[in-house]
Chimera marker file (.cmm) of the C-alpha trace (Angstrom):
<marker_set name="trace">
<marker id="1" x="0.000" y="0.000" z="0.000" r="1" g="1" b="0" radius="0.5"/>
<marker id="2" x="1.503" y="3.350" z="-0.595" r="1" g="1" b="0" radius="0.5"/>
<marker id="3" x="1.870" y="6.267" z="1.766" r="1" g="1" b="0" radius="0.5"/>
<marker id="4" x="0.338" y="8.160" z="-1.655" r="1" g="1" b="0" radius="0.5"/>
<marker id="5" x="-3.001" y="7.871" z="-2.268" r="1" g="1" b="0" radius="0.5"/>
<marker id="6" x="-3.660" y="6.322" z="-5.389" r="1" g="1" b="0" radius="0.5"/>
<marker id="7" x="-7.769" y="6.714" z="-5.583" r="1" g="1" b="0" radius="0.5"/>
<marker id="8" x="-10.462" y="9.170" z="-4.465" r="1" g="1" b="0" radius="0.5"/>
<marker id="9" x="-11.709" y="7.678" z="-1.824" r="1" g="1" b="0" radius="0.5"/>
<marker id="10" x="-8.023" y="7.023" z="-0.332" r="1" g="1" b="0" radius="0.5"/>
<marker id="11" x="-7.178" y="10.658" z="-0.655" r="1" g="1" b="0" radius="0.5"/>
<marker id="12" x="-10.710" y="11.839" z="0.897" r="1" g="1" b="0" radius="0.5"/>
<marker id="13" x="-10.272" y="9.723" z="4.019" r="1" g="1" b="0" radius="0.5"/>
<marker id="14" x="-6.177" y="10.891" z="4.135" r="1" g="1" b="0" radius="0.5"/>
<marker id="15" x="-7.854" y="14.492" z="3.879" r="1" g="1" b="0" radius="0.5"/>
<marker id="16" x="-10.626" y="14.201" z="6.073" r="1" g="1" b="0" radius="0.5"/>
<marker id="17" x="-9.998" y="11.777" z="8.578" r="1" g="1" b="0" radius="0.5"/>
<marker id="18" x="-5.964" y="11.853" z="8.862" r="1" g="1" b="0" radius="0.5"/>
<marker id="19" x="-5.486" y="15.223" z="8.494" r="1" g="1" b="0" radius="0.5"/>
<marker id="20" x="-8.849" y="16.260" z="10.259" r="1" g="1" b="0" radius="0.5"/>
<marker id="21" x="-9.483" y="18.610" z="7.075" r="1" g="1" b="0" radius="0.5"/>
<marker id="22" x="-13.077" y="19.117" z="6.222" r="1" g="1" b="0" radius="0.5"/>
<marker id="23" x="-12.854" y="19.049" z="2.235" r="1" g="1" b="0" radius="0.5"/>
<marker id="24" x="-15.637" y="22.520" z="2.413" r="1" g="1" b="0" radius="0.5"/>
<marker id="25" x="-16.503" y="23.398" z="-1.251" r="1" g="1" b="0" radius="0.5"/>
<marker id="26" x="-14.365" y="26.681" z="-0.334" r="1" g="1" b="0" radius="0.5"/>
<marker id="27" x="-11.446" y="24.919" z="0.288" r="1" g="1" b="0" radius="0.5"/>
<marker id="28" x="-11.556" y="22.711" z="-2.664" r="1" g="1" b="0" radius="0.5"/>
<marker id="29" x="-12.285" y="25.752" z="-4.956" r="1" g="1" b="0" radius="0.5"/>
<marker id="30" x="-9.667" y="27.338" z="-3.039" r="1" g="1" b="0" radius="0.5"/>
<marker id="31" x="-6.692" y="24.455" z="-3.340" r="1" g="1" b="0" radius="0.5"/>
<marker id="32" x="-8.218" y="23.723" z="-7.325" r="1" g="1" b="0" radius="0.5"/>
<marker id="33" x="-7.114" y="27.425" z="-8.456" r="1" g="1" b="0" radius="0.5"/>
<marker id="34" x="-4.045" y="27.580" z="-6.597" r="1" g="1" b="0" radius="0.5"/>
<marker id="35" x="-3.164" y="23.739" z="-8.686" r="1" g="1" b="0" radius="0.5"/>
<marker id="36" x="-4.439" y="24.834" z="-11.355" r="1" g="1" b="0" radius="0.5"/>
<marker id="37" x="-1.802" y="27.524" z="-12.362" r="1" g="1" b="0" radius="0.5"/>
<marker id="38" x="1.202" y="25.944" z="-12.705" r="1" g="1" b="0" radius="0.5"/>
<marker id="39" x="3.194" y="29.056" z="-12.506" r="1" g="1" b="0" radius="0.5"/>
<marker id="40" x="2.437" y="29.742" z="-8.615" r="1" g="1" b="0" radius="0.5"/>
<marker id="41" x="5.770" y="28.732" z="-6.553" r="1" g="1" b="0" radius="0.5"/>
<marker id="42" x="3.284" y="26.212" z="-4.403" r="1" g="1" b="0" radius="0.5"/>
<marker id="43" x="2.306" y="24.483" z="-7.546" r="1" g="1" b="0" radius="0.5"/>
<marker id="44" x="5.358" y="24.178" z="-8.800" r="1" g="1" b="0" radius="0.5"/>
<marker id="45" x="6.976" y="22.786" z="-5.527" r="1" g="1" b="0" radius="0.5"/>
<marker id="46" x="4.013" y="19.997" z="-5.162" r="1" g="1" b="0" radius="0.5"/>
<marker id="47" x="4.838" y="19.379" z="-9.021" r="1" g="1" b="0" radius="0.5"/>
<marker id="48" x="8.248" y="18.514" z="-8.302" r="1" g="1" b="0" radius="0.5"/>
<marker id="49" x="7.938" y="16.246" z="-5.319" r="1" g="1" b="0" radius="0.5"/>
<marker id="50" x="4.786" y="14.237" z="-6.223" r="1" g="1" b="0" radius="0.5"/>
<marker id="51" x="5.008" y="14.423" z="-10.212" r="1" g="1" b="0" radius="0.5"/>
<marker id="52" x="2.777" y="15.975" z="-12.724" r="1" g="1" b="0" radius="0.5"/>
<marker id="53" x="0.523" y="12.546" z="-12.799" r="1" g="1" b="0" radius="0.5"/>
<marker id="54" x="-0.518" y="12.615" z="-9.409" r="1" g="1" b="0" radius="0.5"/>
<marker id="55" x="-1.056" y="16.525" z="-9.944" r="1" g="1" b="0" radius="0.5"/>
<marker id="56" x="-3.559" y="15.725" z="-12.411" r="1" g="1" b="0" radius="0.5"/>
<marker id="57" x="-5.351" y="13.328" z="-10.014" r="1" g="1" b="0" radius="0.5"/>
<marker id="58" x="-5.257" y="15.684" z="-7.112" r="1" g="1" b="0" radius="0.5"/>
<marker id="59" x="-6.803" y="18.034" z="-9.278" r="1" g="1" b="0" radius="0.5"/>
<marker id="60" x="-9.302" y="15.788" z="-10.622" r="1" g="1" b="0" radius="0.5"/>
<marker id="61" x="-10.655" y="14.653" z="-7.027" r="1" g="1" b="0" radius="0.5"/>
<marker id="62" x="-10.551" y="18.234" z="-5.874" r="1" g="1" b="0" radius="0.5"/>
<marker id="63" x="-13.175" y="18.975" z="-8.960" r="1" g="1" b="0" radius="0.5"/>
<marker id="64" x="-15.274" y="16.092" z="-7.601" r="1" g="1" b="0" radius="0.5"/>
<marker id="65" x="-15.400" y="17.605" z="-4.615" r="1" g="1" b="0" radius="0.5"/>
<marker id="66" x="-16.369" y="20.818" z="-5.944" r="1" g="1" b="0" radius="0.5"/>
<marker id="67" x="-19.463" y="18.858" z="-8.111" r="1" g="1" b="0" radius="0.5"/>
<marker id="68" x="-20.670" y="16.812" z="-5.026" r="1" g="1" b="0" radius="0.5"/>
<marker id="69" x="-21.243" y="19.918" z="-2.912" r="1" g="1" b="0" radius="0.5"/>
<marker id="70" x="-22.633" y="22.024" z="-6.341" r="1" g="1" b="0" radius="0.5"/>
<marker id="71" x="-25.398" y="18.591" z="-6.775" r="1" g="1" b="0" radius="0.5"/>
<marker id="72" x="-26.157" y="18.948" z="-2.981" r="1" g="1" b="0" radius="0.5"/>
<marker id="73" x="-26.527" y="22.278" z="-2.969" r="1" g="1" b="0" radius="0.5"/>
<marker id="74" x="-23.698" y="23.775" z="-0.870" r="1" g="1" b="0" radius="0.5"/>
<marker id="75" x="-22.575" y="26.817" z="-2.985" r="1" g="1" b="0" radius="0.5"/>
<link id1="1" id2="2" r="1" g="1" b="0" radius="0.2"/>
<link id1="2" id2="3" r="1" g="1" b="0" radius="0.2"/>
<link id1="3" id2="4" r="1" g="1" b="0" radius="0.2"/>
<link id1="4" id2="5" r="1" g="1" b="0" radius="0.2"/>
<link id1="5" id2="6" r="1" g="1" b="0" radius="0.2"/>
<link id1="6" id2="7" r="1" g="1" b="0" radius="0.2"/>
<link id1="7" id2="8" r="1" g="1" b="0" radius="0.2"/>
<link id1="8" id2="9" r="1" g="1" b="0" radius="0.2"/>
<link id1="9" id2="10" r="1" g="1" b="0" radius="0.2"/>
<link id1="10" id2="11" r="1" g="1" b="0" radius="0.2"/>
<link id1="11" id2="12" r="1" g="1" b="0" radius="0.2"/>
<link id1="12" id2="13" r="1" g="1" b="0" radius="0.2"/>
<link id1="13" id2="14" r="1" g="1" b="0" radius="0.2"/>
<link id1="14" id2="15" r="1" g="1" b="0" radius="0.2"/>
<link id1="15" id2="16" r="1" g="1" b="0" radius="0.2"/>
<link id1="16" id2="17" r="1" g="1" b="0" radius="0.2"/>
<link id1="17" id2="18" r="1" g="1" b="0" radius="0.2"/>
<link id1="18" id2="19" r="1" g="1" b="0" radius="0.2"/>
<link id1="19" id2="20" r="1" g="1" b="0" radius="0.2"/>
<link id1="20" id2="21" r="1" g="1" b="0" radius="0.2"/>
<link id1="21" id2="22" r="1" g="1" b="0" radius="0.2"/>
<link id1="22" id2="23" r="1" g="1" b="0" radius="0.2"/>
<link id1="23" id2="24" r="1" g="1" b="0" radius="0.2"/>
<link id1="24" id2="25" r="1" g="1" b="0" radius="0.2"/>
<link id1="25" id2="26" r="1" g="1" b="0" radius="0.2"/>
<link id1="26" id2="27" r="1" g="1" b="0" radius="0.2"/>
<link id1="27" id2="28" r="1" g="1" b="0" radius="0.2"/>
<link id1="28" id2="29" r="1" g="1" b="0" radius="0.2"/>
<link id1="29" id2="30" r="1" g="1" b="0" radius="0.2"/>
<link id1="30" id2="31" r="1" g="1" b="0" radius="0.2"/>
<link id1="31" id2="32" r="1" g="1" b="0" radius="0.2"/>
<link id1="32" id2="33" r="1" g="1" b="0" radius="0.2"/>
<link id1="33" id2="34" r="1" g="1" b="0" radius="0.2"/>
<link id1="34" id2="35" r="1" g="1" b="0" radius="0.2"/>
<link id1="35" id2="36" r="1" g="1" b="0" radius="0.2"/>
<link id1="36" id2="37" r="1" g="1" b="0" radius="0.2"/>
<link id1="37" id2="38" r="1" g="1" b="0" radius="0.2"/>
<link id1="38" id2="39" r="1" g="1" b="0" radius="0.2"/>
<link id1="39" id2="40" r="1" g="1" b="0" radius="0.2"/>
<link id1="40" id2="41" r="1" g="1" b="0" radius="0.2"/>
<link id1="41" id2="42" r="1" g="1" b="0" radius="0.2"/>
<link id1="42" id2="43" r="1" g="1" b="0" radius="0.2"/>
<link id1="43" id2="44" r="1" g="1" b="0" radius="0.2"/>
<link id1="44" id2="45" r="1" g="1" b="0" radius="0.2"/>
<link id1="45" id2="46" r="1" g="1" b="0" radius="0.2"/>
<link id1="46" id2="47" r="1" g="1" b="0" radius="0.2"/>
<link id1="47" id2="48" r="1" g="1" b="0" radius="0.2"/>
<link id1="48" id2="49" r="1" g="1" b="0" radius="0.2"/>
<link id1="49" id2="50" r="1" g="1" b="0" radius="0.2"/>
<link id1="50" id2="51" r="1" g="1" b="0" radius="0.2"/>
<link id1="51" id2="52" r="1" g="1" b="0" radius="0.2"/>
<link id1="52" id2="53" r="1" g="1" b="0" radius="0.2"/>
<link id1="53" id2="54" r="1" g="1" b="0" radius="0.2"/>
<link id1="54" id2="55" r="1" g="1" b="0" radius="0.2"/>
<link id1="55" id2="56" r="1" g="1" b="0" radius="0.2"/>
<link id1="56" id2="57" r="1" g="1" b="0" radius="0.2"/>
<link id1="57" id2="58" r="1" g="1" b="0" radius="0.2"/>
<link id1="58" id2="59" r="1" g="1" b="0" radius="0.2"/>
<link id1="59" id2="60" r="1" g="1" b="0" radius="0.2"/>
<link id1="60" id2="61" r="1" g="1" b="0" radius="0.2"/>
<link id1="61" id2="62" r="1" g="1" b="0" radius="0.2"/>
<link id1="62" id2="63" r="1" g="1" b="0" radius="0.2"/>
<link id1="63" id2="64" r="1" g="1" b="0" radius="0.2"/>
<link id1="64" id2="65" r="1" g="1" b="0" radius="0.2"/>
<link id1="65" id2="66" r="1" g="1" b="0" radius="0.2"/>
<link id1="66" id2="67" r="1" g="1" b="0" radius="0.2"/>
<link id1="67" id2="68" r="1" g="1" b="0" radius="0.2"/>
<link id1="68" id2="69" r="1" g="1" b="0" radius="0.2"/>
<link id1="69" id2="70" r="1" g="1" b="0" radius="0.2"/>
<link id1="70" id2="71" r="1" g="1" b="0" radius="0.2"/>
<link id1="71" id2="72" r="1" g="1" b="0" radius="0.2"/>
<link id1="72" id2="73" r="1" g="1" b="0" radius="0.2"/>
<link id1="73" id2="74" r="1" g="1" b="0" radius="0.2"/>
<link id1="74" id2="75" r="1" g="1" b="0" radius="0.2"/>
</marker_set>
């Protein structure tokens, strides 16, 4: 098993539950823009450590966050 999660609901439970970080539709929109531009210092950094691949899949579950709280109403 790797320290990394490798699926959504890995990460969600790493977020929520390890790092007692309630994944809030504003902090998802928040962390999604900040990922998103590739030019920001942060990005770059996280870029470099984890890898552009699991950039694209931290991005990805930080979208699905985003649409689960836009179906349920929470904007």
């Amino acid at each position: 098993m790797s320290i990394i999660p490798q699926n959504f609901d890995d990460w969600k439970i790493c977020i929520e539950k390890k790092c007692g970080i309630p994944l809030t539709l504003e902090f998802a929109s928040k962390r999604l823009s900040v990922y998103e531009d590739e030019g920001l210092p942060e990005t770059k950094k996280f870029i470099k450590l984890y890898g552009k691949d699991h950039m694209e899949h931290i991005k990805q579950w930080f979208g699905q966050v985003v649409v689960e709280h836009e179906i349920k109403g929470n904007m």
